[in-house]
VMD Tcl script that builds the backbone (N, CA, C; Angstrom):
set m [mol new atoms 405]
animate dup $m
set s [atomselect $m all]
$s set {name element resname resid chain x y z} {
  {N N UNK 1 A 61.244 -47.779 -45.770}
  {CA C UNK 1 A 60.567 -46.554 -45.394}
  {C C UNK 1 A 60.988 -45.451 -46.365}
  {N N UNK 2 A 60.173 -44.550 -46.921}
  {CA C UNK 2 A 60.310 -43.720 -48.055}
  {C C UNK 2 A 60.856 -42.718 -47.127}
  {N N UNK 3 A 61.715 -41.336 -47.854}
  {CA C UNK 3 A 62.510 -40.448 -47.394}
  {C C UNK 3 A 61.852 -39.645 -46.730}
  {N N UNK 4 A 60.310 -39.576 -47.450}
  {CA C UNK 4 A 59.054 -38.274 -46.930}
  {C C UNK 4 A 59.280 -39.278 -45.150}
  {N N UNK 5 A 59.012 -40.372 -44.682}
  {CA C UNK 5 A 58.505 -40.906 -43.586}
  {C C UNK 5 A 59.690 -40.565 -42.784}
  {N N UNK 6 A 60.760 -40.852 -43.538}
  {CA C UNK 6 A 62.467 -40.736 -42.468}
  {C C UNK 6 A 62.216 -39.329 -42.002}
  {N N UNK 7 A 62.051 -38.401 -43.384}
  {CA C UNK 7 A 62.010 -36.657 -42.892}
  {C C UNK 7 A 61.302 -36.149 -42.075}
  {N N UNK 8 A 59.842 -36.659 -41.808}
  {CA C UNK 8 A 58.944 -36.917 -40.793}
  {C C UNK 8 A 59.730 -37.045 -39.283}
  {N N UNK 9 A 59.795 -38.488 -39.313}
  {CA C UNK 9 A 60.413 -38.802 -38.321}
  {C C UNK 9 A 61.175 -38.143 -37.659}
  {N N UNK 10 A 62.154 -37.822 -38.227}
  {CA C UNK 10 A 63.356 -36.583 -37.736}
  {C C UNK 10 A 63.259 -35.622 -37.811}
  {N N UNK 11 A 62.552 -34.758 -38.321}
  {CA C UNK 11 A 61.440 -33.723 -37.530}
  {C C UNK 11 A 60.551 -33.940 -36.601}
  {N N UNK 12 A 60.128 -34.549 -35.851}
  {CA C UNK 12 A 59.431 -35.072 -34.729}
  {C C UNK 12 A 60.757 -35.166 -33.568}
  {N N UNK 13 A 61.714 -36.101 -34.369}
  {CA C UNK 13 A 62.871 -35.945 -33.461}
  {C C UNK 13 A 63.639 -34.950 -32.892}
  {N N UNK 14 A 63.776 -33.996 -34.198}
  {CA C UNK 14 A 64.243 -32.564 -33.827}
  {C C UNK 14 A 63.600 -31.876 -32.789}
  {N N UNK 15 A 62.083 -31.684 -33.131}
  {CA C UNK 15 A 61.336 -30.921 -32.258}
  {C C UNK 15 A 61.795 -31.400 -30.523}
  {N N UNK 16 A 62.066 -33.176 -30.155}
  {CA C UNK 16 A 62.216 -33.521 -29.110}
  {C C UNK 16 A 63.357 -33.180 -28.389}
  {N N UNK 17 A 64.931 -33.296 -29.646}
  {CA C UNK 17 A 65.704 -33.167 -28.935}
  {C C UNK 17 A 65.953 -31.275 -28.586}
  {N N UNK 18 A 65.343 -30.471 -29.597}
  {CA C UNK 18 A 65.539 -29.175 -29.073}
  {C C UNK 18 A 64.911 -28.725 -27.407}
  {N N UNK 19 A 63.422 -29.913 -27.532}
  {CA C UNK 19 A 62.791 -29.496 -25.858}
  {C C UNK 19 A 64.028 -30.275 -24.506}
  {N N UNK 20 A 64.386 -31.263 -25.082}
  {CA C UNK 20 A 65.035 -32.010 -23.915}
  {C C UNK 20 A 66.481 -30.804 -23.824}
  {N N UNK 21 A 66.719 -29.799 -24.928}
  {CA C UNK 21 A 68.355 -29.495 -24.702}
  {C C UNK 21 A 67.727 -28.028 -23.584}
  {N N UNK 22 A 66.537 -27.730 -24.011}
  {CA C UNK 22 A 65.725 -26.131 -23.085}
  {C C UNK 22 A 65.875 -27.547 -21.739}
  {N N UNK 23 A 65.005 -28.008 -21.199}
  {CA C UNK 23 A 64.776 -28.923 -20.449}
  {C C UNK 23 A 66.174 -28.524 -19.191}
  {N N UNK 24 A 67.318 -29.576 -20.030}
  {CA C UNK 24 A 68.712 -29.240 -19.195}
  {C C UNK 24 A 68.973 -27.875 -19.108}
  {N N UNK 25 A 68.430 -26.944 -20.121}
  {CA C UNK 25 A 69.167 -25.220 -19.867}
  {C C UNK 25 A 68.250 -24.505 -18.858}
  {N N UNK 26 A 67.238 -25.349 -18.853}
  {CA C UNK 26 A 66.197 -24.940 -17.554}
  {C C UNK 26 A 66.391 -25.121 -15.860}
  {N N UNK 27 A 67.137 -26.515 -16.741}
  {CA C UNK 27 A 67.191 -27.256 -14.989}
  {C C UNK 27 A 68.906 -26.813 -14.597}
  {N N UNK 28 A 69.293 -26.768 -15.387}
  {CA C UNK 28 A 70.548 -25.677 -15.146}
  {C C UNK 28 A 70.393 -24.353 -14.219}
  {N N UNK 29 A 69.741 -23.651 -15.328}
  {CA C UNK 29 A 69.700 -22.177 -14.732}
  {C C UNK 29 A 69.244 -22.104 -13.563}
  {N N UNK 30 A 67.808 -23.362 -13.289}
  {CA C UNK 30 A 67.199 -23.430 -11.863}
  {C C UNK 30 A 67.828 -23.560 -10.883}
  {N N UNK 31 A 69.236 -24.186 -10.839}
  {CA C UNK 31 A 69.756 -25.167 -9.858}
  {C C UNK 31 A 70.609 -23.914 -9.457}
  {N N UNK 32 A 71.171 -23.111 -10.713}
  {CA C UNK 32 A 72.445 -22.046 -10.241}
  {C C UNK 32 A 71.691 -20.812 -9.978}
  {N N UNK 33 A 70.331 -20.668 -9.924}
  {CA C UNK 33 A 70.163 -19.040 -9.664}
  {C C UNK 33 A 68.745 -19.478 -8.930}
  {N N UNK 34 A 68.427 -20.312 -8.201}
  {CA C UNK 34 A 67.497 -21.102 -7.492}
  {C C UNK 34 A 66.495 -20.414 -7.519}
  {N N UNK 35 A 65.808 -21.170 -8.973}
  {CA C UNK 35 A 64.852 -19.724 -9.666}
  {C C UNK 35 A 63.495 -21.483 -9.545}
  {N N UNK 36 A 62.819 -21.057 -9.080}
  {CA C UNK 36 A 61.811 -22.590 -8.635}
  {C C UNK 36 A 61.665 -22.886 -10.463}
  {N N UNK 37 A 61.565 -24.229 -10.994}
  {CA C UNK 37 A 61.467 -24.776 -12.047}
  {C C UNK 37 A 60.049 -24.333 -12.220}
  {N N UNK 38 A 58.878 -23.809 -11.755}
  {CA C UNK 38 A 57.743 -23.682 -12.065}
  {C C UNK 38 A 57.318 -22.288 -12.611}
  {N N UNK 39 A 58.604 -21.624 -12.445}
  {CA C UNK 39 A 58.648 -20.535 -13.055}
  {C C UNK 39 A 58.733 -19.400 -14.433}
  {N N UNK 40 A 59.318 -20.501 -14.845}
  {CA C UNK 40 A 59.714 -20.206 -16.060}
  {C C UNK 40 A 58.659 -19.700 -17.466}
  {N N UNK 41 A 59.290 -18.859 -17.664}
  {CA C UNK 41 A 57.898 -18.198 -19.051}
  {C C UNK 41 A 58.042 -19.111 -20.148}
  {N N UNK 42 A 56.799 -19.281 -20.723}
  {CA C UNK 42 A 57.094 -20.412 -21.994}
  {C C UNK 42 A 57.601 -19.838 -23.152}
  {N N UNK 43 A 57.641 -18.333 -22.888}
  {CA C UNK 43 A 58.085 -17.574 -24.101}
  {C C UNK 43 A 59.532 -17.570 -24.283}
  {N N UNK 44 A 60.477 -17.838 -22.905}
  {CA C UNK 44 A 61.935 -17.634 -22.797}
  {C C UNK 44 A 62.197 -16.427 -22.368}
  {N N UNK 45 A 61.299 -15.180 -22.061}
  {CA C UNK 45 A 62.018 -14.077 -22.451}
  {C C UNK 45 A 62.654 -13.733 -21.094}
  {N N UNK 46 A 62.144 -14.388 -19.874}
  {CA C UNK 46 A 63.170 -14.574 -18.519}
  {C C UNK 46 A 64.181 -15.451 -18.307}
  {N N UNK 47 A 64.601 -15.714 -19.587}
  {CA C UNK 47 A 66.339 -16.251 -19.969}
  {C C UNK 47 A 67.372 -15.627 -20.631}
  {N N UNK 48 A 68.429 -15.475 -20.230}
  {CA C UNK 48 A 69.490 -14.795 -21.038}
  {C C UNK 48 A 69.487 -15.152 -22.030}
  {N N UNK 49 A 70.359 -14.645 -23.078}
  {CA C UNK 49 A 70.617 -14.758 -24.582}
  {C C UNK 49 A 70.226 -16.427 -25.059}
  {N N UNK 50 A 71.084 -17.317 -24.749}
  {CA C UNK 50 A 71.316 -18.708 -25.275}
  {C C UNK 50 A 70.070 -19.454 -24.761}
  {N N UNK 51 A 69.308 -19.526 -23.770}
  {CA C UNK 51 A 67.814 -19.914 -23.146}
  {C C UNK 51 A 66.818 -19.770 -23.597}
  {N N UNK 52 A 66.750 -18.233 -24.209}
  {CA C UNK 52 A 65.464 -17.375 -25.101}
  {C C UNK 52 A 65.914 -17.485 -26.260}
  {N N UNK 53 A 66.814 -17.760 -27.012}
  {CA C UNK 53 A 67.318 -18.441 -28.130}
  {C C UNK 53 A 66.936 -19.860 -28.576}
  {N N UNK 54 A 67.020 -21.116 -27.733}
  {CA C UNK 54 A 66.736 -22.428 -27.937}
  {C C UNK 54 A 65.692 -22.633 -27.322}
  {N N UNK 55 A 64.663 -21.377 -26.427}
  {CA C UNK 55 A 63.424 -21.543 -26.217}
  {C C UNK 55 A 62.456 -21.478 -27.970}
  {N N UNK 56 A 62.929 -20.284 -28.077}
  {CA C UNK 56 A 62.355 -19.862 -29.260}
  {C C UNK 56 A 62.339 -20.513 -30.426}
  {N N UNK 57 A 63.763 -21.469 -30.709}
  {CA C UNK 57 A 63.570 -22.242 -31.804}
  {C C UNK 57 A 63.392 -23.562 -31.392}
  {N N UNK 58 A 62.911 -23.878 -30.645}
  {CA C UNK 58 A 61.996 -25.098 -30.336}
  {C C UNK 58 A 60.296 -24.671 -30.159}
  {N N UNK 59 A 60.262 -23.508 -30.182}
  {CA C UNK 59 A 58.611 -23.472 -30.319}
  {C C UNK 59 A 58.394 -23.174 -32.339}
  {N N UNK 60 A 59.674 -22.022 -32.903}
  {CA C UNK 60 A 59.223 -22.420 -34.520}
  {C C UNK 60 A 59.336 -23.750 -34.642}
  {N N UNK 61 A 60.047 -24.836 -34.077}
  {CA C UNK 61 A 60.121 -25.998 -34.825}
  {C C UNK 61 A 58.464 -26.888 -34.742}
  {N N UNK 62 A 57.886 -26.769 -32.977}
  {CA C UNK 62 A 57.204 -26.900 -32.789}
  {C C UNK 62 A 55.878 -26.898 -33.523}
  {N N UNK 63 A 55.527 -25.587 -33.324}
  {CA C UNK 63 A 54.544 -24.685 -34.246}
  {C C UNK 63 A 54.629 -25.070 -36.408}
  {N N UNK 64 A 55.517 -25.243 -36.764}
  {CA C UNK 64 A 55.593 -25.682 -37.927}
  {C C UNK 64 A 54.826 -27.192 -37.987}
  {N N UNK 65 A 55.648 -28.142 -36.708}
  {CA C UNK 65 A 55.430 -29.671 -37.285}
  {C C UNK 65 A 53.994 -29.825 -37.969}
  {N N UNK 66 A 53.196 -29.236 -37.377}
  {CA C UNK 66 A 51.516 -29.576 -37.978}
  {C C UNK 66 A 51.380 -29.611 -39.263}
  {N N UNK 67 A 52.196 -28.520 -39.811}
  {CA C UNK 67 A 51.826 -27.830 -41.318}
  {C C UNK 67 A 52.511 -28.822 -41.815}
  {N N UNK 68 A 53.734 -29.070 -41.703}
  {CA C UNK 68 A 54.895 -30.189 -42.554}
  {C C UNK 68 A 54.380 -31.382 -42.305}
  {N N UNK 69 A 54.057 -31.746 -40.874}
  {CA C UNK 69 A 53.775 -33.123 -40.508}
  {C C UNK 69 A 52.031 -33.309 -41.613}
  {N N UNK 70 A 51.330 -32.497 -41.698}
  {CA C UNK 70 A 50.322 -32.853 -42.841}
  {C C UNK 70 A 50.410 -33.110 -44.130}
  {N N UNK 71 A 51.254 -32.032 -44.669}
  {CA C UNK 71 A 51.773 -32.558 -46.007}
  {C C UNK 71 A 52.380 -33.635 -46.465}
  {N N UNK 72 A 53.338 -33.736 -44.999}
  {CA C UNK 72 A 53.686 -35.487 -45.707}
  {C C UNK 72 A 53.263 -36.200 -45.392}
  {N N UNK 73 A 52.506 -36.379 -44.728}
  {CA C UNK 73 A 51.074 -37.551 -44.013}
  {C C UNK 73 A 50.515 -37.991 -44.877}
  {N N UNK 74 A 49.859 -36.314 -45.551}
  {CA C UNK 74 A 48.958 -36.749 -47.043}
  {C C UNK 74 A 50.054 -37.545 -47.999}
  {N N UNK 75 A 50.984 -37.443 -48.218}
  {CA C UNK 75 A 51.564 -38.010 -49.273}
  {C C UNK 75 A 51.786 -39.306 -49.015}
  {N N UNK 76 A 52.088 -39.614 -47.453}
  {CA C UNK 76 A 52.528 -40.884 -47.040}
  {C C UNK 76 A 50.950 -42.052 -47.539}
  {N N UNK 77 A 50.407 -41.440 -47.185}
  {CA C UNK 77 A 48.783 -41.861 -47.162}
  {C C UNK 77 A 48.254 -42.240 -48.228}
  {N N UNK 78 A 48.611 -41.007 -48.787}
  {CA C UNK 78 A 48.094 -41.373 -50.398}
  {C C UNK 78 A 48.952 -41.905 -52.003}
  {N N UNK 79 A 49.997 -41.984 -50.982}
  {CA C UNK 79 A 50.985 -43.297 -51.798}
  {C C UNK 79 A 51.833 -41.883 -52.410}
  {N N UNK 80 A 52.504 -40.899 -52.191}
  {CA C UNK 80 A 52.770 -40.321 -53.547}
  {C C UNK 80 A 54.191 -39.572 -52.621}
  {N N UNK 81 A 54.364 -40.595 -52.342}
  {CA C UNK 81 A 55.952 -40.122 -51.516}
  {C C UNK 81 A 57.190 -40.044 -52.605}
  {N N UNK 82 A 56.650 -40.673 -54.187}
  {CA C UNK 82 A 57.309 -40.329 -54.798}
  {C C UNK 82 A 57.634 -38.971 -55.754}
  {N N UNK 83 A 56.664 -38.478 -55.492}
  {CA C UNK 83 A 56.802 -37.063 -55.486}
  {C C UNK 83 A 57.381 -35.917 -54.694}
  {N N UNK 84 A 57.620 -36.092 -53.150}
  {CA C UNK 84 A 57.917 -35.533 -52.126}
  {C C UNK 84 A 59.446 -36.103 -51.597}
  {N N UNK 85 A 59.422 -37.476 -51.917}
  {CA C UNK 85 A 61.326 -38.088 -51.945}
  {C C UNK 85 A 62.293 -37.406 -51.784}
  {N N UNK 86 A 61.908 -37.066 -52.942}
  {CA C UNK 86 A 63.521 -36.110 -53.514}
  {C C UNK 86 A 64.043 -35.089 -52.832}
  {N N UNK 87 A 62.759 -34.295 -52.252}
  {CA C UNK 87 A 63.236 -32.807 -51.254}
  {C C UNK 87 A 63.401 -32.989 -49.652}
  {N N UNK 88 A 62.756 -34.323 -49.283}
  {CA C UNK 88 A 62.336 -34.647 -47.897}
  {C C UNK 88 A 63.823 -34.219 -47.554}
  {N N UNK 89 A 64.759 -34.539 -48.085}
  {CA C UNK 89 A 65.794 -34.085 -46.909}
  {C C UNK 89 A 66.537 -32.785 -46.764}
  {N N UNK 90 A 66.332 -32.630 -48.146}
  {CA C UNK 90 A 66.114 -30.884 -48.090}
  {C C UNK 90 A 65.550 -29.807 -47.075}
  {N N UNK 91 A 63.982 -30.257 -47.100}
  {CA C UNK 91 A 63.558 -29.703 -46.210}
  {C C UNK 91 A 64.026 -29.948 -44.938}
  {N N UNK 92 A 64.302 -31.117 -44.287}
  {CA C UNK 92 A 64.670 -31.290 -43.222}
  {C C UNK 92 A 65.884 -30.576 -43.076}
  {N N UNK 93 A 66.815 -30.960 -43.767}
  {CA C UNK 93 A 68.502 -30.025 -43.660}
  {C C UNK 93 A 67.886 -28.292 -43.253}
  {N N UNK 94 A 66.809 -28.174 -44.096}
  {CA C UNK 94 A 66.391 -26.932 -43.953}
  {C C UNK 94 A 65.859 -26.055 -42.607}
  {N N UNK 95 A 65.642 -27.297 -42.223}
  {CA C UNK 95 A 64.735 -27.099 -40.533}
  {C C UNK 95 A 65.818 -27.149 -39.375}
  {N N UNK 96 A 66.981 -28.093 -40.119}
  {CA C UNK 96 A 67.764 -27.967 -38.932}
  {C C UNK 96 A 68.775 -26.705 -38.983}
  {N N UNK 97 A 68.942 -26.778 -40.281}
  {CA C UNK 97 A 69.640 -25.030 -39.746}
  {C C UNK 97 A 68.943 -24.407 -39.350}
  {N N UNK 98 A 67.750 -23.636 -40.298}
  {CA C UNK 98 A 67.120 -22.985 -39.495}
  {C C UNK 98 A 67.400 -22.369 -37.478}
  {N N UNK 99 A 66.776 -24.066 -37.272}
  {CA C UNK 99 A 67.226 -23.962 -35.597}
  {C C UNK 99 A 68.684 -23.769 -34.572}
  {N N UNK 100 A 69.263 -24.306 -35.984}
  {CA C UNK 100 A 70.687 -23.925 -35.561}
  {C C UNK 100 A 71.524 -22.501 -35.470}
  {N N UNK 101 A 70.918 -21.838 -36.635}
  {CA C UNK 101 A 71.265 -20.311 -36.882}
  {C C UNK 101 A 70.306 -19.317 -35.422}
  {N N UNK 102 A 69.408 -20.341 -35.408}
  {CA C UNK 102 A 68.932 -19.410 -34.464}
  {C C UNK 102 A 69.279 -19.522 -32.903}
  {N N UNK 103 A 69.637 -20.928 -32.878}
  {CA C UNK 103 A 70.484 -20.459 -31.100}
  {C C UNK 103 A 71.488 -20.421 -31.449}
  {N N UNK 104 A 72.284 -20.209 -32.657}
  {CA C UNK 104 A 73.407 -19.354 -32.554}
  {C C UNK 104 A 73.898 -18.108 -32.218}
  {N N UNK 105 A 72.972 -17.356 -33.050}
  {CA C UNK 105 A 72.563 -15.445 -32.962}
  {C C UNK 105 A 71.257 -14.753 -33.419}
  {N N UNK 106 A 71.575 -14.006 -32.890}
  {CA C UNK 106 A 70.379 -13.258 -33.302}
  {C C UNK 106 A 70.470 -12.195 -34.451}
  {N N UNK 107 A 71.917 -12.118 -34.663}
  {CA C UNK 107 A 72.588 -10.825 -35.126}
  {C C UNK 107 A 71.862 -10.739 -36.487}
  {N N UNK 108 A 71.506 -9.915 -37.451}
  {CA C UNK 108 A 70.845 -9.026 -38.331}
  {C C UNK 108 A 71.359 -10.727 -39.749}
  {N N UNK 109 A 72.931 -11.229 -39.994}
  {CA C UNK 109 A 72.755 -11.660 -40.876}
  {C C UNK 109 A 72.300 -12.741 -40.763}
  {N N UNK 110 A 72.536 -13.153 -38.770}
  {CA C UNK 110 A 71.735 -14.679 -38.639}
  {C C UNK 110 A 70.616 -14.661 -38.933}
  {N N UNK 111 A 69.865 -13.769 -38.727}
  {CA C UNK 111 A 68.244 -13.748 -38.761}
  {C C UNK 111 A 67.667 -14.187 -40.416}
  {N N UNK 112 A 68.779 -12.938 -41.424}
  {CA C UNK 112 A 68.605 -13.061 -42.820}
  {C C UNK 112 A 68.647 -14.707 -42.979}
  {N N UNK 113 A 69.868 -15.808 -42.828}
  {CA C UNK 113 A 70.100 -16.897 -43.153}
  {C C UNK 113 A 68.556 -17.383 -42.729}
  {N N UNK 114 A 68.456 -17.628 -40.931}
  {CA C UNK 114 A 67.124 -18.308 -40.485}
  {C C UNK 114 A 65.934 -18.225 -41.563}
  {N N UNK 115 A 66.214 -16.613 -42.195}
  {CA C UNK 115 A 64.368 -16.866 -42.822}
  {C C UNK 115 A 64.536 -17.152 -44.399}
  {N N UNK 116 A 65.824 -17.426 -44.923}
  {CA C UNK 116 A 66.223 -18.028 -46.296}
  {C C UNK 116 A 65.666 -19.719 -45.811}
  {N N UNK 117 A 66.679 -19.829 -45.058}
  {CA C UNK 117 A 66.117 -21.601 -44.535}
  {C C UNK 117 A 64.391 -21.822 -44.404}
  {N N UNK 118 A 64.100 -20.920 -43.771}
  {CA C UNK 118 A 62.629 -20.783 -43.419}
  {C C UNK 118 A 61.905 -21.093 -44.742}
  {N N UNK 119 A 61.792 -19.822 -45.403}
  {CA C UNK 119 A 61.744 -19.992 -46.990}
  {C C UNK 119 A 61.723 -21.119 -47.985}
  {N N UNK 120 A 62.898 -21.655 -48.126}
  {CA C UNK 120 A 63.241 -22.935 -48.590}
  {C C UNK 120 A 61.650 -23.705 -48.051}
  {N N UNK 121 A 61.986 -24.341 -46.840}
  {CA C UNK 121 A 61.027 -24.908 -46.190}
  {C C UNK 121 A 59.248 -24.641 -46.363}
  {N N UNK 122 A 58.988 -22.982 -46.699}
  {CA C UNK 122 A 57.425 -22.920 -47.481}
  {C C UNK 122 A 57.726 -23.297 -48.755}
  {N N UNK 123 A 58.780 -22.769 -49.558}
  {CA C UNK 123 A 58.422 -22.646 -50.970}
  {C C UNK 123 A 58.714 -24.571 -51.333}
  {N N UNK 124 A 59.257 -25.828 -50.527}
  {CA C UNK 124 A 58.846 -27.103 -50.793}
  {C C UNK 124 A 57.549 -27.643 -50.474}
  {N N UNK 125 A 57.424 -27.007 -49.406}
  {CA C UNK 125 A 55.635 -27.538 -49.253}
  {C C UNK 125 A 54.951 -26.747 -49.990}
  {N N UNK 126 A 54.846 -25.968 -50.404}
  {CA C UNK 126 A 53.854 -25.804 -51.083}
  {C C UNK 126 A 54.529 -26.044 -52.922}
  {N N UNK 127 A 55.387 -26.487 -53.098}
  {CA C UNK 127 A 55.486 -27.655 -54.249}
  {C C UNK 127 A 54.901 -28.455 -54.086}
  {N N UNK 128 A 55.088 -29.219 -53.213}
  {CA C UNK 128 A 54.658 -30.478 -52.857}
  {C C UNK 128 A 53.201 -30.517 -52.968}
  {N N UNK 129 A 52.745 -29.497 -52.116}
  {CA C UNK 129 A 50.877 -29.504 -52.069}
  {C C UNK 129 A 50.359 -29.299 -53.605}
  {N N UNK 130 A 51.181 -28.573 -54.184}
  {CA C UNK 130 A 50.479 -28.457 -55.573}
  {C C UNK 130 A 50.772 -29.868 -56.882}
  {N N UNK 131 A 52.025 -30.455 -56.574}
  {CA C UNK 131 A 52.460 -31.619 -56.807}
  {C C UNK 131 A 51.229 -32.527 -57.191}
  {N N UNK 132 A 51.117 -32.774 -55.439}
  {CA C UNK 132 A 49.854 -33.515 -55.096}
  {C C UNK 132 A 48.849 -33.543 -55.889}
  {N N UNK 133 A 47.803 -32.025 -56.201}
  {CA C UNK 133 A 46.632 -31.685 -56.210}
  {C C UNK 133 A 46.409 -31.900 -57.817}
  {N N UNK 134 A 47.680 -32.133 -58.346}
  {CA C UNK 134 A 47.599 -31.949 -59.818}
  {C C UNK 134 A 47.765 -33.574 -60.297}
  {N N UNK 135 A 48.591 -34.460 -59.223}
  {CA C UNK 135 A 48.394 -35.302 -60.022}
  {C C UNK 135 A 47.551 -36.557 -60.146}
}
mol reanalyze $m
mol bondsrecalc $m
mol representation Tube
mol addrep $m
């Protein structure tokens, strides 16, 4: 399996294990402040700090997969994973901090790091897309 398919993969994975870790911080909070599980905003913002934190970076992770999960689809598809190889784990390393800086803090330099990582993560896909188109 080429690195683009592994990086795939584990971005799909990421996205899962960030919903299953909200999931337990849900069914947590429900159980100790007997707040009915049907309640909950999908936005997070009726969770304290660490809740609306790993709400939030499970919906950027979310909301991204489409864009990433296409680019390397196309590549997977169209044979040219050898072009996209080399960074697949880049980007991924990239995605997981990302999510990591962000249920860490929110504080002014976490945010700076989150959108360097972020960054990273457009400025490879769209290597990649132009990669593609050229060769």
């Amino acid at each position: 399996m080429s690195a683009t398919a592994v990086a795939l993969l584990l971005f799909a994975g990421w996205s899962m294990v960030l919903v299953a870790l909200l999931a337990v911080y849900r069914t947590i909070a429900s159980q100790s402040q007997n707040k009915p599980t049907n309640s909950f905003s999908p936005t997070g913002e009726d969770l304290p700090g660490l809740g609306h934190r790993i709400t939030r970076a499970h919906a950027n992770t979310f909301e991204f997969l489409p864009v990433a999960g296409a680019v390397m689809l196309v590549a997977i598809a169209l044979d040219k994973t050898g072009l996209t190889d080399g960074l697949a784990y880049v980007f991924l390393g990239a995605r997981l901090l990302q999510s990591l800086v962000h249920i860490a803090s929110t504080a002014a330099v976490a945010v700076f790091l989150r959108f360097g990582f972020f960054v990273v993560q457009v400025a490879i896909l769209f290597y990649w897309i132009m990669l593609m188109l050229v060769e």
